[in-house]
C-alpha angles and dihedrals in degrees: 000000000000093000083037077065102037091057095045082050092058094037077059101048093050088042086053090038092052097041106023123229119350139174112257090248083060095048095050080055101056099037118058102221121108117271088245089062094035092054096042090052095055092054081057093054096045092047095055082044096250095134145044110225119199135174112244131166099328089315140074128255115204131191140185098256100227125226122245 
């Protein structure tokens, strides 16, 4: 489970390179990966400090945190 999440991660980091920041409806959406691995993936990604999480609208907007 723990490479199952690793690939989905970086499914997630070229999805956010390529379109910018989107809310996570709109992620599950664009990447074809179940919601469960999607979301742990991004914990993941927020943990290591990959990606930038805010509140918006009852959903979440993430975003690759850019180094500089």
């Amino acid at each position: 489970m723990i490479t199952q999440i690793g690939i989905v991660a970086g499914e997630i980091w070229h999805y956010l390179d390529q379109h910018g920041g989107v809310n996570v409806s709109e992620l599950t959406k664009g990447i074809d990966r179940s919601r469960d691995n999607i979301l742990m993936s991004l914990g993941w990604l927020a943990r290591e400090g990959h990606v930038i999480l805010q509140e918006s609208n009852g959903d979440y907007k993430v975003s690759l945190r850019k180094n500089g």
